[in-house]
VEXDREN-2710 file (C-alpha; in Angstrom, 1 decimal):
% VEXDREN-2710
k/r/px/py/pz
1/UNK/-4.0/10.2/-34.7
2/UNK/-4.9/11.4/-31.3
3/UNK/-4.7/8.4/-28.5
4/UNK/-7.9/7.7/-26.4
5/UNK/-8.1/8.7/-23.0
6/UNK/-9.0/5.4/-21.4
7/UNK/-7.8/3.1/-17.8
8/UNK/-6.5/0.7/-20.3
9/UNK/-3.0/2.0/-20.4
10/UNK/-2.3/1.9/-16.4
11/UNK/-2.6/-2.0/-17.3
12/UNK/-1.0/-2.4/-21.3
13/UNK/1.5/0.0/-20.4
14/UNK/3.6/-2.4/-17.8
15/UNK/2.5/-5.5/-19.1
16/UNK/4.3/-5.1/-22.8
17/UNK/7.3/-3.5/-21.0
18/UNK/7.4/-6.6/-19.1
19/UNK/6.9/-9.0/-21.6
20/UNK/9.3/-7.3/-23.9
21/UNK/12.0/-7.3/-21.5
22/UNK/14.4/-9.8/-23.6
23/UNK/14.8/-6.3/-25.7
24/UNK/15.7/-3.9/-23.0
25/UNK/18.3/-6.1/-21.5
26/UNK/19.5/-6.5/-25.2
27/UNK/19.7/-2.3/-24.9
28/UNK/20.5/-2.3/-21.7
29/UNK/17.4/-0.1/-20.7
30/UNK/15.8/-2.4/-17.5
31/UNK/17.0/0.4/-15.4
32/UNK/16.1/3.3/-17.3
33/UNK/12.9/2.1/-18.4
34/UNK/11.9/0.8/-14.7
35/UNK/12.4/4.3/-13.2
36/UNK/10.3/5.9/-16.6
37/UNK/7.1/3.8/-17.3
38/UNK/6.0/4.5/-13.8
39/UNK/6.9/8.3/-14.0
40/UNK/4.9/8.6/-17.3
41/UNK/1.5/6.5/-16.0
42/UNK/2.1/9.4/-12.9
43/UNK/2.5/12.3/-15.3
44/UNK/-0.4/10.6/-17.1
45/UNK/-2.7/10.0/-13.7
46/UNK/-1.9/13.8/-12.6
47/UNK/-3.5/15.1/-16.0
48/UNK/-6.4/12.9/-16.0
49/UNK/-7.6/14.8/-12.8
50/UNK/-9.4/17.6/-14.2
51/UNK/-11.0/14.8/-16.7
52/UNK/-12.1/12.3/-13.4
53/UNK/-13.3/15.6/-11.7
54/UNK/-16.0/16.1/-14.8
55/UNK/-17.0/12.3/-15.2
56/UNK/-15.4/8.8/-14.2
57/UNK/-13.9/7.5/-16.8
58/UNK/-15.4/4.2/-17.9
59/UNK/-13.8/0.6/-20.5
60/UNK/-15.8/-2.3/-21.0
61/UNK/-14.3/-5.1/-23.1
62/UNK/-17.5/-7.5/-23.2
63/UNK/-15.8/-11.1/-24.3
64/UNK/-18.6/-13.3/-23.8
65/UNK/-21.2/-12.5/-21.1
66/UNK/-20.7/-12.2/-18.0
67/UNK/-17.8/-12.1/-18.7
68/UNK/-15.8/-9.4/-19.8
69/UNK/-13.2/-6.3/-18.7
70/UNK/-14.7/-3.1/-16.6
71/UNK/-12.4/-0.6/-15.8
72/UNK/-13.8/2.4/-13.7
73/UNK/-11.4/5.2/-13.4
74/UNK/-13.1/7.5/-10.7
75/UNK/-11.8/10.0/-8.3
76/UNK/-10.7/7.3/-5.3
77/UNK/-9.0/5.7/-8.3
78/UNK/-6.9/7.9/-9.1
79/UNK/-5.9/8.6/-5.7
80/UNK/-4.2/5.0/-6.0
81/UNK/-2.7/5.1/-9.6
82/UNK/-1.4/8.4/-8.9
83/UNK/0.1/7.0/-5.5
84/UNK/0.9/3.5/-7.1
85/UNK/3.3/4.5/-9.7
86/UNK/4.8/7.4/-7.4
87/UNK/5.8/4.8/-5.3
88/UNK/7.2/2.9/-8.6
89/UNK/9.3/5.8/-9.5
90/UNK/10.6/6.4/-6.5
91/UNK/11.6/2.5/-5.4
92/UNK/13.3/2.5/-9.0
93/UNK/15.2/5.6/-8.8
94/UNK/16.4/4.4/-5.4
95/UNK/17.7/1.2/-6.7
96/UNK/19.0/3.1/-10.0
97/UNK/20.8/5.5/-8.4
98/UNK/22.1/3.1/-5.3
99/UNK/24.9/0.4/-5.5
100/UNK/22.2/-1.7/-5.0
101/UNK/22.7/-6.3/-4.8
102/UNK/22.6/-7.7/-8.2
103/UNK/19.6/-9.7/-7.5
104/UNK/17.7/-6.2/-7.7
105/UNK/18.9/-5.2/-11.0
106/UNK/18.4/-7.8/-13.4
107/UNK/15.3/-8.9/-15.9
108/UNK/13.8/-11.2/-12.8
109/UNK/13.2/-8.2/-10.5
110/UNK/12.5/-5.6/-13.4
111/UNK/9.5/-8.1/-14.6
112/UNK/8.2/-8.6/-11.2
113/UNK/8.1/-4.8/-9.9
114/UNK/6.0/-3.9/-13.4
115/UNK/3.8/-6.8/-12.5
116/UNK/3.5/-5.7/-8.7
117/UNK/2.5/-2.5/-10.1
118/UNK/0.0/-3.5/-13.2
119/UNK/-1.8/-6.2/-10.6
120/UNK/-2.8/-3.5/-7.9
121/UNK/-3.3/-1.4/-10.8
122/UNK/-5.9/-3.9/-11.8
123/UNK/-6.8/-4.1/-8.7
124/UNK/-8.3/-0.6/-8.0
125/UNK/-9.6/0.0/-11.5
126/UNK/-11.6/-3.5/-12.3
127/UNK/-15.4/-3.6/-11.6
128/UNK/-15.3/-7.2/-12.4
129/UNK/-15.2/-9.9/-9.9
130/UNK/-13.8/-12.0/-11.7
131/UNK/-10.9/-9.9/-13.3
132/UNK/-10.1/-8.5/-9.4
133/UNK/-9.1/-12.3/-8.9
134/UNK/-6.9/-12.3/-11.6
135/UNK/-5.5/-9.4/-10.9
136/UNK/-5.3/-10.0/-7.4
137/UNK/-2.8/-13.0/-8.2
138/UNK/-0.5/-11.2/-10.4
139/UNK/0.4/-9.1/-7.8
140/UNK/0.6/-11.8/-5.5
141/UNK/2.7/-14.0/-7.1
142/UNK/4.7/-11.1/-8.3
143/UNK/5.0/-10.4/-4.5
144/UNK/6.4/-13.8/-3.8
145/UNK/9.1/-13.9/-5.5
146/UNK/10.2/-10.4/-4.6
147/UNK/10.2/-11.5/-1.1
148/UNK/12.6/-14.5/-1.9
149/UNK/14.7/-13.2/-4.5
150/UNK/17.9/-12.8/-2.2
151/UNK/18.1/-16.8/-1.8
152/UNK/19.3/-17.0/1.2
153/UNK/17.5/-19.0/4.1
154/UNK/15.5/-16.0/5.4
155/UNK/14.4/-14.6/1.9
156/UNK/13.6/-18.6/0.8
157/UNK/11.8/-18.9/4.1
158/UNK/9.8/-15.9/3.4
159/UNK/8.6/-16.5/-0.1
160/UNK/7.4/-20.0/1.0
161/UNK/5.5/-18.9/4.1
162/UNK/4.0/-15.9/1.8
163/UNK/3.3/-18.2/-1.3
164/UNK/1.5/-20.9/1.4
165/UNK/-0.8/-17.6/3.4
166/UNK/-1.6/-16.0/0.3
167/UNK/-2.7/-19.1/-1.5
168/UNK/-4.7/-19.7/1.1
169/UNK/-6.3/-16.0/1.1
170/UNK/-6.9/-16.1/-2.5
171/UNK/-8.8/-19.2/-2.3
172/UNK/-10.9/-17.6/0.4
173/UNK/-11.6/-15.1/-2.3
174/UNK/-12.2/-17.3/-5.5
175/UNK/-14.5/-19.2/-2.9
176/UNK/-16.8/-16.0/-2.2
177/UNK/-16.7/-15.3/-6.2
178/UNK/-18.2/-18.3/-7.0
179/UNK/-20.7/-18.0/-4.5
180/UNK/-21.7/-14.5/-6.0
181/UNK/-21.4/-15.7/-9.3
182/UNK/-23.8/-18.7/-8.5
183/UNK/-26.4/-16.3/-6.9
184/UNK/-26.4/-13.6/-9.2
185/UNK/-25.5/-15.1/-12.6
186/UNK/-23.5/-12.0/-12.3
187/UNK/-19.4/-10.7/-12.1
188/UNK/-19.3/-6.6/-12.9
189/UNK/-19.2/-5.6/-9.5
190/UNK/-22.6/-2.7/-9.8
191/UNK/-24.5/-5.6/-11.5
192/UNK/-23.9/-8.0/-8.4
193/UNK/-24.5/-4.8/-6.4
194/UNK/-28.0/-4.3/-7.6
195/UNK/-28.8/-8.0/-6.7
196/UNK/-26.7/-8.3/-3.9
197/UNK/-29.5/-7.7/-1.3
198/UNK/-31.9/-10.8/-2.8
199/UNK/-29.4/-13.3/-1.8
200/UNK/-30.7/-15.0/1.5
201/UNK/-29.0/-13.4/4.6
202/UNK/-27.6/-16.4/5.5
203/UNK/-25.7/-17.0/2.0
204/UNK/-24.8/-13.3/2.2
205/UNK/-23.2/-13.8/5.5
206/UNK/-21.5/-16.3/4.4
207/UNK/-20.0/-14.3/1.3
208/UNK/-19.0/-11.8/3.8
209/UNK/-17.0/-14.1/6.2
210/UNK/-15.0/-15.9/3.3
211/UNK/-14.2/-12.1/2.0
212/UNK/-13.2/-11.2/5.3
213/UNK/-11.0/-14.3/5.8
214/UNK/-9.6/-13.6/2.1
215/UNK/-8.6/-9.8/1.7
216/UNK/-8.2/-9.4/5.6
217/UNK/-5.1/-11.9/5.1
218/UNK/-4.0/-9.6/1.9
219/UNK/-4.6/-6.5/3.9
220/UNK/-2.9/-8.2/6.9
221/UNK/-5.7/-7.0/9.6
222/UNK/-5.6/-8.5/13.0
223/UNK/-6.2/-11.6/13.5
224/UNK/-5.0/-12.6/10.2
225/UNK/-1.2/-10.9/10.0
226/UNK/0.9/-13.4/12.4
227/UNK/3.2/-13.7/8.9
228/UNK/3.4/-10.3/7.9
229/UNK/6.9/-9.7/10.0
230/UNK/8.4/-13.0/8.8
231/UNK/8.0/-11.7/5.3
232/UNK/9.1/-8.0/5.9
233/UNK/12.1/-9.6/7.8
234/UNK/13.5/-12.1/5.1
235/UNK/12.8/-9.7/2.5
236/UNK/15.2/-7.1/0.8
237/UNK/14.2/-3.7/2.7
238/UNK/13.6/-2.3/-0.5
239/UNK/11.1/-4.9/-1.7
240/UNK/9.2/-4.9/1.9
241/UNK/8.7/-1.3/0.7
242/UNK/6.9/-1.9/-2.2
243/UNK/4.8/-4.4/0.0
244/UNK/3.8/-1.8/2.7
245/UNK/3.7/1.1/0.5
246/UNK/1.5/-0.2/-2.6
247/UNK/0.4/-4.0/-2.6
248/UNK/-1.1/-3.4/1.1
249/UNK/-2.9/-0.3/-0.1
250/UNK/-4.4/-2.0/-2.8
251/UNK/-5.7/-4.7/-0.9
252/UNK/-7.5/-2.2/1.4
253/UNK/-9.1/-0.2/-1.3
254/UNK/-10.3/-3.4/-2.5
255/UNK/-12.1/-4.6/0.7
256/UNK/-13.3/-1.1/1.5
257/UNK/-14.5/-0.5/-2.2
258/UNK/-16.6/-4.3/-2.0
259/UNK/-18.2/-2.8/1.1
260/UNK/-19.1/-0.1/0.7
261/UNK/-20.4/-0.9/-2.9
262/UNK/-22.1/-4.2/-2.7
263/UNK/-23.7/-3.4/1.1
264/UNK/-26.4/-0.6/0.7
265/UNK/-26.2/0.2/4.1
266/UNK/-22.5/0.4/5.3
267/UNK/-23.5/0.5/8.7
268/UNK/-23.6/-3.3/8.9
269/UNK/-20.1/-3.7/8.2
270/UNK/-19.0/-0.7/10.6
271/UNK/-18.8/-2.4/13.6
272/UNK/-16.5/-5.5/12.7
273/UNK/-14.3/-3.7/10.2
274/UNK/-13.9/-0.4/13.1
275/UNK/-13.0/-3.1/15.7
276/UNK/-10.4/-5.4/13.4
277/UNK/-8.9/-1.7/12.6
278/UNK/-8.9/-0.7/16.3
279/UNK/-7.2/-4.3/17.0
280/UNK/-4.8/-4.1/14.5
281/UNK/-3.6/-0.6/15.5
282/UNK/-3.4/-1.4/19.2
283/UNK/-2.0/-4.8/19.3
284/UNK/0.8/-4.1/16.3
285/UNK/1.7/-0.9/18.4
286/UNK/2.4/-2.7/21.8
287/UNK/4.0/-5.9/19.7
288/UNK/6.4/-3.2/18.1
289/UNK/7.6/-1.9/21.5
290/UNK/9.7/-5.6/21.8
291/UNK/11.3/-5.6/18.5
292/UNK/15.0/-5.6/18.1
293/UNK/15.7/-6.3/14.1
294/UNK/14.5/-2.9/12.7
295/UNK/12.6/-4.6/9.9
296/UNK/10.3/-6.2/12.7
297/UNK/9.8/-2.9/14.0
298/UNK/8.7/-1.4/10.7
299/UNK/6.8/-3.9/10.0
300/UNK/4.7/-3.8/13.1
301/UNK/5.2/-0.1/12.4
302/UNK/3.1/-0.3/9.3
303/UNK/0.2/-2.7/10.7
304/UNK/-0.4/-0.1/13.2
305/UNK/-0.8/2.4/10.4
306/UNK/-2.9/-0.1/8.2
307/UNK/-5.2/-0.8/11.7
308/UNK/-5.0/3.2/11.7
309/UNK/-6.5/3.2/7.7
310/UNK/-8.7/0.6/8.4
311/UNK/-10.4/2.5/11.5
312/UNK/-11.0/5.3/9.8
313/UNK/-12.5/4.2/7.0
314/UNK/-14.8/1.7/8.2
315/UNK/-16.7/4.7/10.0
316/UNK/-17.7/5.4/6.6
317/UNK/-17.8/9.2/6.8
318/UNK/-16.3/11.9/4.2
319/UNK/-14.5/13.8/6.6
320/UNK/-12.9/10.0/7.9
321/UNK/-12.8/8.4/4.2
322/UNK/-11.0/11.9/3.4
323/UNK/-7.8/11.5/6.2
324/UNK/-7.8/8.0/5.5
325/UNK/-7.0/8.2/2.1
326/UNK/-4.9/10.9/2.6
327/UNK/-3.1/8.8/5.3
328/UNK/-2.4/6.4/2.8
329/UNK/-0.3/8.7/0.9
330/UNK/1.6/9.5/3.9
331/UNK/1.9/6.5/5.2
332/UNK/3.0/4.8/1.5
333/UNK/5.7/8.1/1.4
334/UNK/6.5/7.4/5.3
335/UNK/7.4/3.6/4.6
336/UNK/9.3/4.1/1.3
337/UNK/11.8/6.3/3.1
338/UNK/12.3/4.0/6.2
339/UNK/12.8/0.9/4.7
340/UNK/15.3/3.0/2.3
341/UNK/17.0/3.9/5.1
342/UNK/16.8/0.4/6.5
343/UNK/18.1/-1.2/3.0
344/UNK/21.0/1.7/3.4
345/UNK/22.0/0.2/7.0
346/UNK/22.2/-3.2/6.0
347/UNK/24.5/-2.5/3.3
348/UNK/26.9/-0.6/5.3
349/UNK/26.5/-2.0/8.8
350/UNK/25.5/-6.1/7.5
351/UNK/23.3/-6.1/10.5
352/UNK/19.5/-4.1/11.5
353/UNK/19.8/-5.6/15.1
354/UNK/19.3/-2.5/17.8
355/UNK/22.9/-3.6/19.6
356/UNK/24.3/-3.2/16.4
357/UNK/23.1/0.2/15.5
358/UNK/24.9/1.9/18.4
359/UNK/26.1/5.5/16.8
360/UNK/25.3/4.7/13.7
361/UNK/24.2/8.3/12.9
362/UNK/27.1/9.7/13.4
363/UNK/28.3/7.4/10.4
364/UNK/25.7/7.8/8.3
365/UNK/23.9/11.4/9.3
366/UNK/22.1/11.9/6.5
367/UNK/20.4/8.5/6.4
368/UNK/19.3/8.7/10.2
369/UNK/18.3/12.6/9.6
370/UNK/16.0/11.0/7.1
371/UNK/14.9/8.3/9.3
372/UNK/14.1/10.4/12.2
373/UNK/12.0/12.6/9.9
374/UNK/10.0/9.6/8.6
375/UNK/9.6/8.7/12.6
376/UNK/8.0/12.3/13.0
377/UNK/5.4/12.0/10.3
378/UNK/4.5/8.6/11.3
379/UNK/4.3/10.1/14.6
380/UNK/2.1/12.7/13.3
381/UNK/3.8/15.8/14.5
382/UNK/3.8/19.2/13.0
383/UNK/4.8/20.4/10.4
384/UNK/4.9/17.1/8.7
385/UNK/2.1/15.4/6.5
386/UNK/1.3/12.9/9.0
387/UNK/0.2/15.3/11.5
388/UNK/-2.8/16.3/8.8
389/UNK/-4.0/13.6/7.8
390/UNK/-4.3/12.7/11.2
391/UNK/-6.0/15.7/12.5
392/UNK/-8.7/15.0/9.9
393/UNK/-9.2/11.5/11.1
394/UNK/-9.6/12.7/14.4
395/UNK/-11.4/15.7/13.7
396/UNK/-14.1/13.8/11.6
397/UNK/-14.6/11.3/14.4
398/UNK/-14.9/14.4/16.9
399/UNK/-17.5/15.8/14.4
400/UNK/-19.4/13.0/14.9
401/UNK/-18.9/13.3/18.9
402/UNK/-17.2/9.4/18.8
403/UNK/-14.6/9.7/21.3
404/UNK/-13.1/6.3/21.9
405/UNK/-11.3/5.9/18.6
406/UNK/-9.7/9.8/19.3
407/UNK/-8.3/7.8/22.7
408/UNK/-7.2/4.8/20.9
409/UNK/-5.6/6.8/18.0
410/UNK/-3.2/9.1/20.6
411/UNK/-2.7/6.2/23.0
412/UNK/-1.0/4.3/19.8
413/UNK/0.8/7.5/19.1
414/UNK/2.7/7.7/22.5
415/UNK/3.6/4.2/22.0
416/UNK/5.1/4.6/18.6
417/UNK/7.2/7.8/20.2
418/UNK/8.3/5.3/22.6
419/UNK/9.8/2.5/20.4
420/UNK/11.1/5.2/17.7
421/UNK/12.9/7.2/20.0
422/UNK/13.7/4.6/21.4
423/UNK/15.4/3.4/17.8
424/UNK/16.6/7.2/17.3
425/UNK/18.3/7.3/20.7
426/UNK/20.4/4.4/19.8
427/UNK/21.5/5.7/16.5
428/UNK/23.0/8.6/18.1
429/UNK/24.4/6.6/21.2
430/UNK/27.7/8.1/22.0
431/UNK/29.1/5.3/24.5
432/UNK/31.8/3.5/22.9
433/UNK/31.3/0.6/25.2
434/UNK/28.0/0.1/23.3
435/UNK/29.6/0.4/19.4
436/UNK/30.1/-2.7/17.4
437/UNK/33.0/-1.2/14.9
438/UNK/33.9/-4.6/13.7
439/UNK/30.2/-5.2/12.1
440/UNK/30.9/-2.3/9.9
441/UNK/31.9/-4.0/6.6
442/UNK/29.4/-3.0/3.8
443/UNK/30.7/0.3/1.2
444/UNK/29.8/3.6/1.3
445/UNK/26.4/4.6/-0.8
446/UNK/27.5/7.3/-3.0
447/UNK/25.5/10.5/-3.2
448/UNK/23.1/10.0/-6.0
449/UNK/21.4/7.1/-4.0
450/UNK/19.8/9.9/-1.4
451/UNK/18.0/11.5/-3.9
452/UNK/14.7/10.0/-3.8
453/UNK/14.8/10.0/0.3
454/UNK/15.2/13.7/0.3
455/UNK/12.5/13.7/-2.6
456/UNK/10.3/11.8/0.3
457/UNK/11.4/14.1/2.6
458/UNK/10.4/17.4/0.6
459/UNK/6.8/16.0/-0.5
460/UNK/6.7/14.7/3.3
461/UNK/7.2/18.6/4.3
462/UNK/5.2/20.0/1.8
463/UNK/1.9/18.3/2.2
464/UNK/2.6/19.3/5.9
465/UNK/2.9/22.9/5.0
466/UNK/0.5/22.9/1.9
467/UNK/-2.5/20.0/2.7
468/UNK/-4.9/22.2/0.6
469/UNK/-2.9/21.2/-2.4
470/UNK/-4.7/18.3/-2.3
471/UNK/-7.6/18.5/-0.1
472/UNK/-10.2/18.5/-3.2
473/UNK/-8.6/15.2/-4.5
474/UNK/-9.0/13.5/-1.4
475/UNK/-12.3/14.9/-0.6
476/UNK/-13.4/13.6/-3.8
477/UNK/-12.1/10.4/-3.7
478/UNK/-13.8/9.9/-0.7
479/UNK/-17.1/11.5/-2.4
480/UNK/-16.9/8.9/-4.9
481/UNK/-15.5/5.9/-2.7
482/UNK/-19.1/6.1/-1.0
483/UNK/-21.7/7.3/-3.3
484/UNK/-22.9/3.4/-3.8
485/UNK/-26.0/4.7/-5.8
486/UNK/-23.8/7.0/-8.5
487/UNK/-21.0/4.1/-9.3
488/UNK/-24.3/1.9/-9.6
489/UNK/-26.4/4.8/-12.5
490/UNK/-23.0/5.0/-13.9
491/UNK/-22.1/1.9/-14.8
492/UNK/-25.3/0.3/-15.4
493/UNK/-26.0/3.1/-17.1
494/UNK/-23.4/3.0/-19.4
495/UNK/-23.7/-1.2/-20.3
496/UNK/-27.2/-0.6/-21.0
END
């Protein structure tokens, strides 16, 4: 019997493992089975690719109308499932591989990485409202109790303040739902599309404020990410990986896709989402310059690179939706390998404070090597990834003779060279005056652990070298990201 190619098993696929995790701990296969599941739904997202390129792939469960279960596998889709569970397979193999705290290994954190990864998943496949908000708490409740799973007073501290701001965010969004829902008599996303426009401008409005409150708090855009490095800080390095490299990305695609599907002119949204994506990226950028715990750093780090994302796609161009998706991967690849870096350091050293980080590289040199490479591709230099996917951000703003987002986008470069070499020039501080020897207490990570870093650092390379290998993909995904009036004749085609 030959299995049906259908979205439903980037969601059924995690969900039993999860639920049938009493069994693997039985057979002692958490491990095994948390570094496979995501590799197969990768292998599985690679060779649906030539499928997506023919025809989105389309499930809908009707359970009582309106409601029901829309999946919509298209092109920008598969961009994030085939980035989504990379990122899986990777943050499992690192914590596989590593000597990594016991509070990382066990059935807790095993359930809650598989539901991170089904509920942004869910996130970028559903076409219901409805089903996006249920979705859209799995992973967030998922990402709660990563971020607290250590116990201690910071990781406690963190879980409550995330648990409080994105409560609050997902009520924003259950709020806007009901609105739409109450207007339209509607929850699949292209049916509310097609009636979107006959709800009175000032109800619309008021839709799109309590949206903007709701997922700009989840995407953690300016003003609405004063918590983000509070989180990132009392989190396991590891975990605040899987935050900046997937649930962020997730939350992004989600706003972007509700914009650009349920507005039939985009240009009304271009203005306030190009200027919270300008603000993000500048203010984040000179906030970073100050830090001195290295998971503050990244962290602002990272909401210049989402403020980066966010810029480029609310122009609403190919050529821009093409870098920034392309961006995403890097940036996802870029903050996998720095925080593993980071989560490396605190083992070893017990501390991610810049005075005591003085020569650390010349403890650990392959770890800093691989932190100074991630530096250079968030930096954007040649021959590294980020460079590319920069330079087509840039050069689709130039094509459309913008200029001030080209100034803002190098001005935040120099200031990330600043506070990363900055970082770099203390991890290979020779001054012995400066070295803290006595902080040094944690083991020595054994070989296997680097493995997925230098696999980071390869891909990080290649896409530098290679971009054309996958140029079509991202192109395409940003084809389909903005043709509002196909995803509408598709799926309302299809339910009638």
């Amino acid at each position: 019997m030959e299995l049906q190619l259908t979205p439903v098993w980037f969601i059924a696929l995690p969900l039993l493992v999860a639920f049938a995790s009493p069994l693997w701990v039985r057979l002692q296969l958490l491990m095994p089975l948390l570094f496979a599941v995501p590799l197969l739904l990768l292998v599985l997202a690679i060779s649906l690719v030539p499928v997506v390129r023919a025809a989105p792939l389309l499930e809908t469960i009707v359970i009582a109308p309106p409601l029901g279960i829309h999946l919509h596998l298209d092109a920008a889709a598969l961009v994030m499932l085939i980035l989504f569970n990379l990122a899986g397979a990777l943050m499992a193999a690192f914590l596989w591989l590593g000597d990594t705290e016991p509070y990382l290994r066990g059935r807790q954190p095993f359930i809650l990485i598989m539901l991170l990864i089904t509920g942004c998943t869910g996130m970028v496949l559903t076409g219901d409202l409805f089903n996006l908000y249920v979705f859209l708490e799995i992973a967030g409740v998922s990402a709660y109790a990563l971020s607290a799973l250590r116990r201690d007073r910071g990781a406690l501290e963190a879980g409550l303040k995330y648990l409080i701001i994105g409560s609050v965010a997902a009520v924003f969004f259950l709020f806007a739902v009901v609105l739409i829902y109450l207007q339209t008599g509607q929850l699949n996303m292209a049916a509310v599309a097609s009636d979107f426009a006959g709800i009175p401008a000032p109800m619309q409005a008021l839709i799109g404020l309590l949206l903007l409150v709701g997922l700009g708090i989840k995407a953690e855009l300016f003003p609405f990410n004063f918590w983000v490095p509070d989180i990132y800080r009392g989190s396991d390095p590891a975990t605040a990986a899987l935050f900046s490299g997937i649930l962020v990305k997730a939350f992004i695609f989600v706003l972007f896709h509700l914009v650009f599907l349920l507005l039939a002119d985009p240009d009304v949204a271009r203005a306030w989402l190009m200027g919270l994506g300008a603000l993000t990226m500048l203010v984040a950028e000179l906030v970073a310059l100050r830090q001195q715990d290295l998971r503050r750093m990244l962290a602002y780090s990272s909401l210049g690179q989402v403020g980066l994302i966010v810029l480029a796609l609310g122009f609403a161009s190919e050529a821009t939706t093409a870098g920034a998706l392309f961006h995403m991967v890097n940036h996802t690849l870029v903050k996998l390998l720095l925080f593993f870096v980071a989560a490396l350091m605190l083992r070893r050293v017990l501390s991610l404070r810049l005075g005591d980080l003085h020569g650390i590289g010349h403890r650990m040199p392959v770890a800093t090597g691989l932190f100074v490479l991630g530096s250079l591709a968030v930096l954007g230099l040649p021959p590294l990834s980020g460079f590319i996917s920069k330079l087509w951000i840039l050069k689709g703003f130039a094509a459309a003779q913008l200029f001030w987002p080209i100034a803002l986008i190098l001005l935040a470069a120099l200031i990330e060279a600043a506070y990363y070499f900055r970082w770099i020039k203390v991890f290979y501080d020779t001054d012995p005056a400066k070295a803290h020897p006595g902080i040094m207490a944690g083991p020595v990570q054994g070989a296997p652990v680097y493995l997925p870093l230098l696999l980071i650092g390869g891909l990080l390379l290649l896409f530098g070298v290679a971009p054309f290998l996958l140029e079509v993909s991202f192109v395409e995904g940003a084809q389909s990201l903005l043709a509002r009036e196909a995803t509408l004749e598709q799926v309302l085609g299809a339910r009638l």
